[in-house]
N, CA, C and O atoms as a MOPAC input file, in Angstrom:
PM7 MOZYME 1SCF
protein

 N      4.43900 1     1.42900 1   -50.31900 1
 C      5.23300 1     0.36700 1   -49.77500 1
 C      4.67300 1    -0.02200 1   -48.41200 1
 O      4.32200 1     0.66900 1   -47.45500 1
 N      4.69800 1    -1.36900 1   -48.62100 1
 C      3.85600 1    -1.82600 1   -46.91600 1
 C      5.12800 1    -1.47300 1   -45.32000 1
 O      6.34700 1    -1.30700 1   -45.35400 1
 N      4.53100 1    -1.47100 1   -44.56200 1
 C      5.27600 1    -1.19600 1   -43.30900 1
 C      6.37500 1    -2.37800 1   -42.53900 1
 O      5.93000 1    -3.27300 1   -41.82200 1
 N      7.51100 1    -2.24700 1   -42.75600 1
 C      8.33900 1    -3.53300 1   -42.50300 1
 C      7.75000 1    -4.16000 1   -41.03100 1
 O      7.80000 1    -5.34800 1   -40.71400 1
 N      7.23700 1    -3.16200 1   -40.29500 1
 C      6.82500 1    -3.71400 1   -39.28400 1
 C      5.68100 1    -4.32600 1   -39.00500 1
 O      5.56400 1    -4.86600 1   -37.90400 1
 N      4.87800 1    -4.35100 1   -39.71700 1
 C      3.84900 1    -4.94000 1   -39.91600 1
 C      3.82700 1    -7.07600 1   -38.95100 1
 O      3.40200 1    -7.39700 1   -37.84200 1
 N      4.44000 1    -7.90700 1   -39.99300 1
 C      4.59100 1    -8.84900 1   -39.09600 1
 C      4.92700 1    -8.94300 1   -37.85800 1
 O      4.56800 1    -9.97600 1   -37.29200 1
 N      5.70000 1    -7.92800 1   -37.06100 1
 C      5.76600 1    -7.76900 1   -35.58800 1
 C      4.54900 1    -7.68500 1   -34.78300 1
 O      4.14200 1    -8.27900 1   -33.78500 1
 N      3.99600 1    -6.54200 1   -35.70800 1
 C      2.63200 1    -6.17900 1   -35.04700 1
 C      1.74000 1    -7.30500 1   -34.64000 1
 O      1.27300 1    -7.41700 1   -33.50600 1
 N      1.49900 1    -8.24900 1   -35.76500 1
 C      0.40400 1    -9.05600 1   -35.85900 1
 C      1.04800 1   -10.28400 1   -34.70800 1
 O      0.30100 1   -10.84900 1   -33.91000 1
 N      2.58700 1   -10.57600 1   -34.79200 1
 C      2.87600 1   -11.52600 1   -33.71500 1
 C      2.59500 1   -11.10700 1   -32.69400 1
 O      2.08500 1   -11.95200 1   -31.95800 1
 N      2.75200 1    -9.59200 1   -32.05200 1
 C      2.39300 1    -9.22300 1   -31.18500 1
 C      1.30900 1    -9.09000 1   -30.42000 1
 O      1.14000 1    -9.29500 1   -29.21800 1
 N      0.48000 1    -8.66200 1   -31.40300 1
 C     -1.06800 1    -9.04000 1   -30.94800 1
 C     -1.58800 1   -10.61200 1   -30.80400 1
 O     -2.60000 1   -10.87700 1   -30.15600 1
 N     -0.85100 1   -11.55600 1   -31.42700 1
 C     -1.33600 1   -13.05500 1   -30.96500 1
 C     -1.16500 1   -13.15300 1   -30.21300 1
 O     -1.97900 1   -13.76900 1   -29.52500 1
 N      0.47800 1   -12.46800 1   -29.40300 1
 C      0.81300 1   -12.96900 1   -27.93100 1
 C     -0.05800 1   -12.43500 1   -26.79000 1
 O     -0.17000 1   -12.65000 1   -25.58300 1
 N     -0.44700 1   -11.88900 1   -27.42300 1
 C     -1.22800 1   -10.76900 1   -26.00600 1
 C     -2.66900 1   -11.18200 1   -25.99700 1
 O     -2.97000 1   -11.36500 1   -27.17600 1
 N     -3.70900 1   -11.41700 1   -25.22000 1
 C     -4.72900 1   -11.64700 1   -24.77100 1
 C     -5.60100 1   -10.22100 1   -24.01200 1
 O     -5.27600 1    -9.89400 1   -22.87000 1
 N     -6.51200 1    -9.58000 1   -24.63100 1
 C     -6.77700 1    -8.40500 1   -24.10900 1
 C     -7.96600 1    -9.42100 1   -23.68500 1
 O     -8.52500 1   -10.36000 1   -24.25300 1
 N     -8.11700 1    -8.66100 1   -22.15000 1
 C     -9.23100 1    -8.75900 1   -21.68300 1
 C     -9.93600 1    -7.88800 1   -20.87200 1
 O     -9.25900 1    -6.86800 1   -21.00300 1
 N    -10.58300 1    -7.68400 1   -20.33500 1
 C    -11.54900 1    -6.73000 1   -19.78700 1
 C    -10.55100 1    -6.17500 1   -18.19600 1
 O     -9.94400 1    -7.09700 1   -17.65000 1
 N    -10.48100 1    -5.43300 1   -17.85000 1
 C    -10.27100 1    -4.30400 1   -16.95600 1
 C    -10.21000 1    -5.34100 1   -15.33900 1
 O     -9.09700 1    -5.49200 1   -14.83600 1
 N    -11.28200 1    -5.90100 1   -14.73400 1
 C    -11.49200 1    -6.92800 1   -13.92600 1
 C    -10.87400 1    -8.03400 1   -14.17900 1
 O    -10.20800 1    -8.44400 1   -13.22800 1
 N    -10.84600 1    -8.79800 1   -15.30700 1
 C    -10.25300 1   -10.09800 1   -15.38000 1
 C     -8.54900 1    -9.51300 1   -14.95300 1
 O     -7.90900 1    -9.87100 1   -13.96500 1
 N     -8.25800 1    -8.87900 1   -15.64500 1
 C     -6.88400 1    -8.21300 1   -15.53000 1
 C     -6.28200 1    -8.65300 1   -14.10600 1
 O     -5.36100 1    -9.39600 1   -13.76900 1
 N     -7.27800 1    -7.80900 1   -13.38000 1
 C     -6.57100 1    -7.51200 1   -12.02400 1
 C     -6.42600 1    -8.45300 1   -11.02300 1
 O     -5.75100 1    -8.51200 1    -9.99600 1
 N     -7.88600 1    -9.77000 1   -12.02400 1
 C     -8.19900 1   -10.66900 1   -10.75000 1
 C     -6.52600 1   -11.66500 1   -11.74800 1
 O     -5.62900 1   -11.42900 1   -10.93900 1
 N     -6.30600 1   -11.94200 1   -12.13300 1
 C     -5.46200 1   -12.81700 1   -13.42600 1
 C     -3.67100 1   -12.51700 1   -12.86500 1
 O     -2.84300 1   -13.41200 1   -12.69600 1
 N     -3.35000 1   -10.49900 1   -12.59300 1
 C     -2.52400 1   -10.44000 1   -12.72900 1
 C     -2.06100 1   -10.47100 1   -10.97300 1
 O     -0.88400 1   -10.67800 1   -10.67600 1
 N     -3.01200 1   -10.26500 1   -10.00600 1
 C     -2.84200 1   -10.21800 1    -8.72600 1
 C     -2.81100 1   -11.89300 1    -8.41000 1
 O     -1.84100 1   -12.18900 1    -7.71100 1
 N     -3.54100 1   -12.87100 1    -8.72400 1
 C     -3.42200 1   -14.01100 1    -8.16900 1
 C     -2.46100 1   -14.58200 1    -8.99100 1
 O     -1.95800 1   -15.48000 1    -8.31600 1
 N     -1.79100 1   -14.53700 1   -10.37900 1
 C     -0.82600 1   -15.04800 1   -10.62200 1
 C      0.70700 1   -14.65200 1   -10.08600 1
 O      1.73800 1   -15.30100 1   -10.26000 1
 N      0.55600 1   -13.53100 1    -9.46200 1
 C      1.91900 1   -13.36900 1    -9.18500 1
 C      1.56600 1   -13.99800 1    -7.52600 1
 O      2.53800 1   -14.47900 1    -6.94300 1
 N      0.43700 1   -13.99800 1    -6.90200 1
 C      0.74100 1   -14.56200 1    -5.80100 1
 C      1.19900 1   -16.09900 1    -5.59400 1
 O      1.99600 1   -16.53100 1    -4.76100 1
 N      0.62100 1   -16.66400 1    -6.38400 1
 C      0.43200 1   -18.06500 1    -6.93200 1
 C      2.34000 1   -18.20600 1    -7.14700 1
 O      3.06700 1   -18.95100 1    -6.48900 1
 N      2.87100 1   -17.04500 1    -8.49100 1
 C      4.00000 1   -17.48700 1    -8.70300 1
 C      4.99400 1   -17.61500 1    -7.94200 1
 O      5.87800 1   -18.47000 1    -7.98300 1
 N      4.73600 1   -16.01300 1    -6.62100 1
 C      6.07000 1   -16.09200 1    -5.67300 1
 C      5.96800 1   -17.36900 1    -4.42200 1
 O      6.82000 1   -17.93600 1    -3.73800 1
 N      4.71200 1   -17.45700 1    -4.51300 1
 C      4.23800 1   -18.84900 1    -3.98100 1
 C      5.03300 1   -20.20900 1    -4.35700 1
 O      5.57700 1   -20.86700 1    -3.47000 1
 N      5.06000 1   -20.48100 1    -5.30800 1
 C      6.27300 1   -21.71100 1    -5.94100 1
 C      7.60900 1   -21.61800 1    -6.01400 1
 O      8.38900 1   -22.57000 1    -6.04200 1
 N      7.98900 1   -20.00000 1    -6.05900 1
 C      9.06000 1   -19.56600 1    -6.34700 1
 C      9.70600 1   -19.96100 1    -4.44300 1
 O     10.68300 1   -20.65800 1    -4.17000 1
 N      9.13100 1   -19.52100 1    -3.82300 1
 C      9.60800 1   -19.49300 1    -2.23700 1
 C      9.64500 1   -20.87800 1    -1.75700 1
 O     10.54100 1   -21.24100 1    -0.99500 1
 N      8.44700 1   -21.91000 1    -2.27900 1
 C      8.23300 1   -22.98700 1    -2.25500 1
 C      9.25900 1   -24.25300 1    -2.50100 1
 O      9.53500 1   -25.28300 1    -1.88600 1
 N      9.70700 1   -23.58100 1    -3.82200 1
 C     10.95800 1   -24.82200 1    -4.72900 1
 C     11.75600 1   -23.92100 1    -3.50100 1
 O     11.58500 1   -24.54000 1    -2.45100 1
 N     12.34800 1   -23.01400 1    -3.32400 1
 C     13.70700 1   -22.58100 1    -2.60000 1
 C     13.86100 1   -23.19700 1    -0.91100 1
 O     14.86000 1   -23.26800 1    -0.19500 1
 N     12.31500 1   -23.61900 1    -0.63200 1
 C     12.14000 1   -24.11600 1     0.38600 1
 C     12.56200 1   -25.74900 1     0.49000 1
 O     13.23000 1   -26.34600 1     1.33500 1
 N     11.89200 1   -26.20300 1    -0.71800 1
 C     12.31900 1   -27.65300 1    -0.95700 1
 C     13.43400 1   -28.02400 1    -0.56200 1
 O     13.82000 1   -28.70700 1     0.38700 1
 N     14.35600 1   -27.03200 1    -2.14200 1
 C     15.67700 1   -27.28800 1    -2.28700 1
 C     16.57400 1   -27.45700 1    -1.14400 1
 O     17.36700 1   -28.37100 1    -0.91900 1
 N     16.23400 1   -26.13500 1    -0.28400 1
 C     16.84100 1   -26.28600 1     0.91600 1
 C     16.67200 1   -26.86200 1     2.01500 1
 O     17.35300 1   -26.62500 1     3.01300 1
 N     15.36600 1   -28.01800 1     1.93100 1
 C     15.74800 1   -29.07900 1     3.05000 1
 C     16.26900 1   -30.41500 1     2.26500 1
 O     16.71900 1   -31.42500 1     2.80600 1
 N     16.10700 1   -30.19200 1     0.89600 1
 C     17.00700 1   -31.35700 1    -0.03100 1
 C     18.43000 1   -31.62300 1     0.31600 1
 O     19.04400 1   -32.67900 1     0.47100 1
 N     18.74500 1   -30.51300 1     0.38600 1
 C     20.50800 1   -30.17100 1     0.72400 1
 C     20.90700 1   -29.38500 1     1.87900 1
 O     21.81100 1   -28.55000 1     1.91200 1
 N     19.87000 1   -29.86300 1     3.14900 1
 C     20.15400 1   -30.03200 1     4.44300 1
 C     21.10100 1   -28.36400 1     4.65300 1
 O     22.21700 1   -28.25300 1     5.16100 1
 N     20.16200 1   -27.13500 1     4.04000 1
 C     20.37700 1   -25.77600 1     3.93100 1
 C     21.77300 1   -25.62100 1     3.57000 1
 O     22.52300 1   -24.90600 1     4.23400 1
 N     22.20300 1   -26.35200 1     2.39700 1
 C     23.16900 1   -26.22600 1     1.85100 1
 C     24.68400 1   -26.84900 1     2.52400 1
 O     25.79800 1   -26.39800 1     2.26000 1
 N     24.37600 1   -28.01100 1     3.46500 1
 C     25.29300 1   -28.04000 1     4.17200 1
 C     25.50600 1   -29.98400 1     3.93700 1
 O     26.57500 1   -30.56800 1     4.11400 1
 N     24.71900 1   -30.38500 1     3.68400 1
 C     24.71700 1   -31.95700 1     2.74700 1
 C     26.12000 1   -32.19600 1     1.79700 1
 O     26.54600 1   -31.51100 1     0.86700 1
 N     26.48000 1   -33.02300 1     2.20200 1
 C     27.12300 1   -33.81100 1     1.19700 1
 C     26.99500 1   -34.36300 1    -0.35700 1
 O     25.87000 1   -34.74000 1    -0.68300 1
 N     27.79700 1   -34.42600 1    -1.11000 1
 C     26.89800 1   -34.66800 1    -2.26100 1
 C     26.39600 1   -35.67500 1    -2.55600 1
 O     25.75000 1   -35.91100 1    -3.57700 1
 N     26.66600 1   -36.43700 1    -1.60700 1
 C     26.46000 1   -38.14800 1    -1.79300 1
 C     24.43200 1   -37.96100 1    -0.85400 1
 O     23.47000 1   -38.62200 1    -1.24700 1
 N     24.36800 1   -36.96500 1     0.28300 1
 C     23.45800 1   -37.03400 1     0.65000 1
 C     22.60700 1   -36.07000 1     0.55500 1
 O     22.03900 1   -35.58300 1     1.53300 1
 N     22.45600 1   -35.74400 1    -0.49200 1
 C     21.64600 1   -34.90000 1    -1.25100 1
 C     20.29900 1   -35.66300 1    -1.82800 1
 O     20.29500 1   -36.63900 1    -2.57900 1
 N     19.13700 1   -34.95800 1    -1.27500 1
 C     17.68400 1   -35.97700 1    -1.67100 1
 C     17.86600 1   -35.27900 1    -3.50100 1
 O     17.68600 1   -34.08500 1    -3.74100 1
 N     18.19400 1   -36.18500 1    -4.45200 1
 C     18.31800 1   -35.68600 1    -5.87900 1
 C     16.36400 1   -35.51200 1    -5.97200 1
 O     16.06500 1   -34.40200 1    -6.41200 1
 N     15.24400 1   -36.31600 1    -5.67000 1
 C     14.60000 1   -36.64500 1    -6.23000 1
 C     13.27300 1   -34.73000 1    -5.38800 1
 O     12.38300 1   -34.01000 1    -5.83800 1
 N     13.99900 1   -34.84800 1    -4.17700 1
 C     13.05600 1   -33.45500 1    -3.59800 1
 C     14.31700 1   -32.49400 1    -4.49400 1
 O     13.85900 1   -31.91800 1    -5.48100 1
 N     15.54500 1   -32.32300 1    -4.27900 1
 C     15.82500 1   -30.98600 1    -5.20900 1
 C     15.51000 1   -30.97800 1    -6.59900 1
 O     15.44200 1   -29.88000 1    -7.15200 1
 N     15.32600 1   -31.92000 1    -7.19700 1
 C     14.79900 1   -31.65500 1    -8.58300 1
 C     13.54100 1   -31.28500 1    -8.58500 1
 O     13.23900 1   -30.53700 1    -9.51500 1
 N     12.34400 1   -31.68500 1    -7.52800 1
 C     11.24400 1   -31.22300 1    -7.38800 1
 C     11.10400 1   -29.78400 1    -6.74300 1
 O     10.06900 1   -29.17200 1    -7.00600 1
 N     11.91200 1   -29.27000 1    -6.04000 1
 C     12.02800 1   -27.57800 1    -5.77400 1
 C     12.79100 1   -26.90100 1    -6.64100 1
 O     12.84400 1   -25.68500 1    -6.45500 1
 N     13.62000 1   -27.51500 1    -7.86700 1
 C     14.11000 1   -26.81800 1    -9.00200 1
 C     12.73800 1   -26.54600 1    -9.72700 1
 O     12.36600 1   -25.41700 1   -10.04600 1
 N     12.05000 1   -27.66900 1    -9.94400 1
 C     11.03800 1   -27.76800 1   -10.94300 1
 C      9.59600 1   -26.75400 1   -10.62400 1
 O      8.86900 1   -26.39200 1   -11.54900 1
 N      9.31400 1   -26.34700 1    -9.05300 1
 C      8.35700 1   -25.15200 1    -8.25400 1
 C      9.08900 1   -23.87500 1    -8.65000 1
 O      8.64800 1   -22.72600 1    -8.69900 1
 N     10.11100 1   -24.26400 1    -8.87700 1
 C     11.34600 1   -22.36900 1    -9.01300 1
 C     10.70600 1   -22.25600 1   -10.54900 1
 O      9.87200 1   -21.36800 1   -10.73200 1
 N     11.11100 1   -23.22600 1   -11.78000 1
 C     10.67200 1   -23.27800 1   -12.67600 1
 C      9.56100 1   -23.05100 1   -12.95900 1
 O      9.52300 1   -22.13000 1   -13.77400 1
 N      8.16800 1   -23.59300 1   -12.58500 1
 C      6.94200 1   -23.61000 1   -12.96400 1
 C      6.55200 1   -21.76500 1   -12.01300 1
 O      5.61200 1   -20.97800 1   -12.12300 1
 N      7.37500 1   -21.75700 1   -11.46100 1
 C      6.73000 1   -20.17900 1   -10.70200 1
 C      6.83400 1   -19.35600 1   -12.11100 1
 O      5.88300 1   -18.86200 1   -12.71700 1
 N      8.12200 1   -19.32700 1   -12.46300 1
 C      8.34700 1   -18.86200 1   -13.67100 1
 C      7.62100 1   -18.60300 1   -14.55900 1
 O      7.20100 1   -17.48500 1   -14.86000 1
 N      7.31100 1   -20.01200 1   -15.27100 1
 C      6.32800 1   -20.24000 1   -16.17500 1
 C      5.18400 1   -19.14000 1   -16.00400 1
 O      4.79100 1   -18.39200 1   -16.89800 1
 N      4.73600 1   -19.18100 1   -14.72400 1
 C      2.99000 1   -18.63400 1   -14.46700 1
 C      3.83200 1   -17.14500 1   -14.06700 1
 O      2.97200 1   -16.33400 1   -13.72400 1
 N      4.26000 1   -16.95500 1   -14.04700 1
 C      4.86400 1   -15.76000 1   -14.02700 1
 C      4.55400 1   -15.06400 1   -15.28800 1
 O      3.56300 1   -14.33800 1   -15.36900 1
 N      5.56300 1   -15.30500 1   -16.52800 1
 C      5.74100 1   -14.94000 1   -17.73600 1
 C      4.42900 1   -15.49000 1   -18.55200 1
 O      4.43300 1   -14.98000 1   -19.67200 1
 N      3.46500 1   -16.24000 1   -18.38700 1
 C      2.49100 1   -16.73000 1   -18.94200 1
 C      1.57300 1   -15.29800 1   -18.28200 1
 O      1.28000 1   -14.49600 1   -19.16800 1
 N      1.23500 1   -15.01600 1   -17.25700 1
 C      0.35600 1   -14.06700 1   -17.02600 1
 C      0.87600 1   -12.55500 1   -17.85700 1
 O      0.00100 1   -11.75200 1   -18.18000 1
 N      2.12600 1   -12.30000 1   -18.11500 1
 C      2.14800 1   -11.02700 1   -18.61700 1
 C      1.64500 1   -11.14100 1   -20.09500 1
 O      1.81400 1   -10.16600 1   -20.82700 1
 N      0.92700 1   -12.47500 1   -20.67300 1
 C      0.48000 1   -11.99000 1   -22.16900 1
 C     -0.78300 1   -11.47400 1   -21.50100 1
 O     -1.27600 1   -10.89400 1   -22.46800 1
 N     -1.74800 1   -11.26600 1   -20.38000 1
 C     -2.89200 1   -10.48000 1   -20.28600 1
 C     -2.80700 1    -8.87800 1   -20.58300 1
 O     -1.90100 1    -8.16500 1   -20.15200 1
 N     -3.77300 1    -8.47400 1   -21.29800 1
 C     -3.76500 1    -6.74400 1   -21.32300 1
 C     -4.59100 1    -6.37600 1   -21.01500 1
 O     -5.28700 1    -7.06300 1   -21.76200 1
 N     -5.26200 1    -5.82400 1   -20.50900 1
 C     -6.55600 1    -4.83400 1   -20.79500 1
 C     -7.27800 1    -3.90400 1   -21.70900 1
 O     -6.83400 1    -2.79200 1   -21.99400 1
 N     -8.20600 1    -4.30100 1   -22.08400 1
 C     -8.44500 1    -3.43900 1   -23.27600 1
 C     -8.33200 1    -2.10300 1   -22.94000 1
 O     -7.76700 1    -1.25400 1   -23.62900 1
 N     -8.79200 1    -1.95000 1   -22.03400 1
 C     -8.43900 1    -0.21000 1   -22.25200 1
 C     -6.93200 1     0.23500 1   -22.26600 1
 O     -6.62500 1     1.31100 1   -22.78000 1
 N     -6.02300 1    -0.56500 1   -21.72000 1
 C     -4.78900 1     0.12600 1   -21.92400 1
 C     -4.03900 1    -0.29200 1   -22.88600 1
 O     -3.85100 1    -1.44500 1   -23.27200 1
 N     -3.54400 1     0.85600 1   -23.32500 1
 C     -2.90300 1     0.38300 1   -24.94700 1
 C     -1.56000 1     0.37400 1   -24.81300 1
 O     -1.17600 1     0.83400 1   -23.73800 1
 N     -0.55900 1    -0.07200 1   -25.69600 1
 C      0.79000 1    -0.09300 1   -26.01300 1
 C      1.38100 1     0.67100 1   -26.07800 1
 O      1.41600 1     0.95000 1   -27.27600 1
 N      2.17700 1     1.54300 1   -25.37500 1
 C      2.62400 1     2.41000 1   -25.50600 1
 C      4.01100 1     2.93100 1   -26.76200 1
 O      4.53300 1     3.99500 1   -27.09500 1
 N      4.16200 1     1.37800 1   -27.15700 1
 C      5.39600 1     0.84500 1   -28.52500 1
 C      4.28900 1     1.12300 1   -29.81300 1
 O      4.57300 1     1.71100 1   -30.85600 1
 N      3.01600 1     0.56800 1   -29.47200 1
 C      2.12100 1     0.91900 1   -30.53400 1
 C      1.57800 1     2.53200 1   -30.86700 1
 O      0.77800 1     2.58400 1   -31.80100 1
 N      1.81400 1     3.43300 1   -30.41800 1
 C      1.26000 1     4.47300 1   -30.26000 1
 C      2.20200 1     5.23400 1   -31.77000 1
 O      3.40600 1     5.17000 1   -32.01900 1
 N      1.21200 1     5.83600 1   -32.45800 1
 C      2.14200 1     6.26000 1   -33.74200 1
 C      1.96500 1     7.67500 1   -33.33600 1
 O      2.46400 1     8.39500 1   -34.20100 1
 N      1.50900 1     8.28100 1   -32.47200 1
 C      1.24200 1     9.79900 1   -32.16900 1
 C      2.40500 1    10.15100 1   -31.43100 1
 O      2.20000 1    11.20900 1   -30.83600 1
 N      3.99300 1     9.51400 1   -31.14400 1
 C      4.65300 1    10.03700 1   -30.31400 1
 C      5.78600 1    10.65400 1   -30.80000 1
 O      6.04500 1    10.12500 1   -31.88200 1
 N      6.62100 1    11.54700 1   -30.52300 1
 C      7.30900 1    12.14800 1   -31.41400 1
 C      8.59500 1    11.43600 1   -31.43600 1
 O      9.10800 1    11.12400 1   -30.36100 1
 N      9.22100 1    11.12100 1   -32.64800 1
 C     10.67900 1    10.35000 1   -32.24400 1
 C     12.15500 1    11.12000 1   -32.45800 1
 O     13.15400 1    10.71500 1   -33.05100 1
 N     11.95100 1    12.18800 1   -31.85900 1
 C     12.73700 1    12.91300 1   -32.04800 1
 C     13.62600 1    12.43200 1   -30.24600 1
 O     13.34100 1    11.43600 1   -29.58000 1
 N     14.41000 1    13.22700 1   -29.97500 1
 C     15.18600 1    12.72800 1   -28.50000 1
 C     15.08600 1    13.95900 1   -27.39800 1
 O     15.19600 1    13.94300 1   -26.17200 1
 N     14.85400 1    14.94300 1   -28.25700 1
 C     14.90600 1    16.93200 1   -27.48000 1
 C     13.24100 1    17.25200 1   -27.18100 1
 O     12.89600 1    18.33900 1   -26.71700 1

């Protein structure tokens, strides 16, 4: 009988991008700088959009807070887009069939 888990596996491995040991580090260090970068960025926007939260709603720049919603957002994005990188040498630790599944 085939392994029910089988189709997980194979989605799993599409999502993931193994690459070499270096790309890794250069990929996973500048994307998170990059991300908290937009992330601090939109929060920066937002908050001269809405005059540090102290604006009216009538004088609220709609067109800069939707553009520092949208830096909060896209930080995101490159956020969760960099964790499909792996490294080949390090393996899955969900994939590993050598582990015991007992709980003791």
């Amino acid at each position: 009988m085939a392994d029910s888990n089988a189709p997980d596996d194979r989605a799993s491995l599409q999502r993931d991008v193994l690459v070499p040991m270096e790309i890794y580090k250069v990929v996973t260090v500048f994307s998170m700088l990059i991300a908290i970068g937009l992330v601090v960025g939109g929060f920066l926007v937002l908050d001269s959009a809405t005059d540090q939260a102290t604006a009216e709603t009538e004088d609220v720049n709609v067109i800069t807070a939707l553009l520092g919603i949208g830096l909060i957002a896209f930080g995101g994005v490159v956020y969760v887009f960099s964790t499909r990188f792996q490294p080949e040498a390090m393996g899955n630790a969900k994939d590993d069939t050598n582990q015991d599944t007992g709980n003791g």
